[in-house]
N, C-alpha and C positions, 0 to 999 in steps of 0.2 A: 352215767354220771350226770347228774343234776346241777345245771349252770342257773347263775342266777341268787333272785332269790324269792321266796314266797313268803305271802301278808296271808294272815287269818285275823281276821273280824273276830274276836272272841266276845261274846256277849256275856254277862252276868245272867246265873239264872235266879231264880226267884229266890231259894233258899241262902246265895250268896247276897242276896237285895235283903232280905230279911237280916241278915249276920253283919250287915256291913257298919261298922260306926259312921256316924252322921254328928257332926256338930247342930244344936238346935240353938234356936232362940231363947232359953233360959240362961245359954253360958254352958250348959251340957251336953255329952258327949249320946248319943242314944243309939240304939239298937229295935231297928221293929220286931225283932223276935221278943224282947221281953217283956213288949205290949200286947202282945197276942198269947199270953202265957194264960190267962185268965177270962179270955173270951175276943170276942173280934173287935176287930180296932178297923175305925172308916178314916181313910191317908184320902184326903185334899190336893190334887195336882193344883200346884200354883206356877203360872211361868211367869218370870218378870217381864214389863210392859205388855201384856195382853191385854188389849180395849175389850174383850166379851170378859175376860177373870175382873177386870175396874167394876162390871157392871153386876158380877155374879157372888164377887166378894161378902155382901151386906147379907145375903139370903143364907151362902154355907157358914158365915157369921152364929145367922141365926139360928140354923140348925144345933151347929156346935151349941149351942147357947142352950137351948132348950132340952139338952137331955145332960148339961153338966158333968156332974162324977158318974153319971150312970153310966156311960159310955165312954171308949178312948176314942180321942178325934185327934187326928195330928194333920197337920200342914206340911207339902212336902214340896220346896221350891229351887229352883235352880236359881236364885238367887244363892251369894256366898251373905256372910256374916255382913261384910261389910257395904253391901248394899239395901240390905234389910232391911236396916233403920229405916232409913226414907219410906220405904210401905208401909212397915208396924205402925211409922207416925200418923201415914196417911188414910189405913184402914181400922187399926185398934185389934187385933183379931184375940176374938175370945178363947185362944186355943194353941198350945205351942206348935210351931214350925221347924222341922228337918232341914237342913241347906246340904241340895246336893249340885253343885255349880257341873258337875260333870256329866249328868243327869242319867247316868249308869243306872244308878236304884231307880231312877223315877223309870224308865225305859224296861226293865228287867219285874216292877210293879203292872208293866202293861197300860201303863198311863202314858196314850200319845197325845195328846194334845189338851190345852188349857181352856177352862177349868174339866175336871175329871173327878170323880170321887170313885173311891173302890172300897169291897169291906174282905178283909181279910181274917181270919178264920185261925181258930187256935189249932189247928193239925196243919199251919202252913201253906193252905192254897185262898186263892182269890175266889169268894163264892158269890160276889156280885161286882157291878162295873154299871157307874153313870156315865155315860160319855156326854159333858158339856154341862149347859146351862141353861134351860127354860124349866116351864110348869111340872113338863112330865118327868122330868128326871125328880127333881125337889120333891114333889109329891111321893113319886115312890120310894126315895132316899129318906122321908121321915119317916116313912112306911116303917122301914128296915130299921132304922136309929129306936124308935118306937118300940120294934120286938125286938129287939138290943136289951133295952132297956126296964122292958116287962111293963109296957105300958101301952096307953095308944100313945094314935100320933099328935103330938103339940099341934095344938090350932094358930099355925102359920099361913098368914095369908100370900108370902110370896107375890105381893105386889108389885109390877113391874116388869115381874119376871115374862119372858115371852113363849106364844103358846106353844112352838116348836122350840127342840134341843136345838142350841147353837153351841159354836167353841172355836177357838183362835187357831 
């Protein structure tokens, strides 16, 4: 007989992180399965208060920016609804944001630390991972956004950005 009792860590796996609803930033309720229905979608880790995501923000900005409706770019922040405001105001971001305050989905996307970008792939797996924020990652992430999009890559100069990956 078994006294007691026993705890299990149950993790979300990927295909549950992909199904899970998500409140976004437009007021809507999202699903990353329906975004990856039609080609790969690059998910933005955003953490609230990270001084490297303040400095990395303007550059994934930029990305997003430069490949428009060509590609899906989503935001995906452990901020809730009602903190978001205060950033939306304070960064503008060219691109809707996921709030997952529990950070299940962002943890189960394999996004451990901020900023992060990953591209995710319409048969459901993660087929690349920027971990952080300098030259090399941005470089190779327009790469990718670039053959997303059937194009090259936007000539971003990524000004600022520093020559080794960093992240919070």
């Amino acid at each position: 007989m078994l006294r007691g009792s026993l705890t299990y860590n149950v993790r979300m796996d990927l295909q549950q992180a992909l199904a899970a609803e998500l409140p976004s930033s437009d007021g809507t309720a999202i699903q990353l399965i329906d975004l990856v229905k039609d080609g790969p979608l690059f998910v933005y880790g955003i953490k609230n208060g990270c001084p490297v995501n303040h400095e990395a923000q303007r550059h994934f900005d930029a990305l997003a920016r430069a490949y428009g409706d060509k590609v899906r770019f989503l935001g995906i922040s452990n901020h809730g609804a009602d903190t978001f405001a205060d950033w939306a105001a304070t960064y503008r971001p060219g691109y809707r944001v996921a709030f997952d305050p529990s950070r299940e989905v962002i943890r189960a996307l394999g996004i451990a630390s901020s900023p992060w970008l990953i591209q995710v792939e319409a048969d459901e797996r993660v087929s690349a991972s920027w971990p952080g924020f300098g030259r090399p990652a941005l470089e190779s992430a327009n790469t990718a956004l670039a053959m997303a999009a059937g194009q090259t890559p936007a000539p971003l100069p990524f000004e600022g950005a520093p020559e080794k990956n960093r992240y919070g």
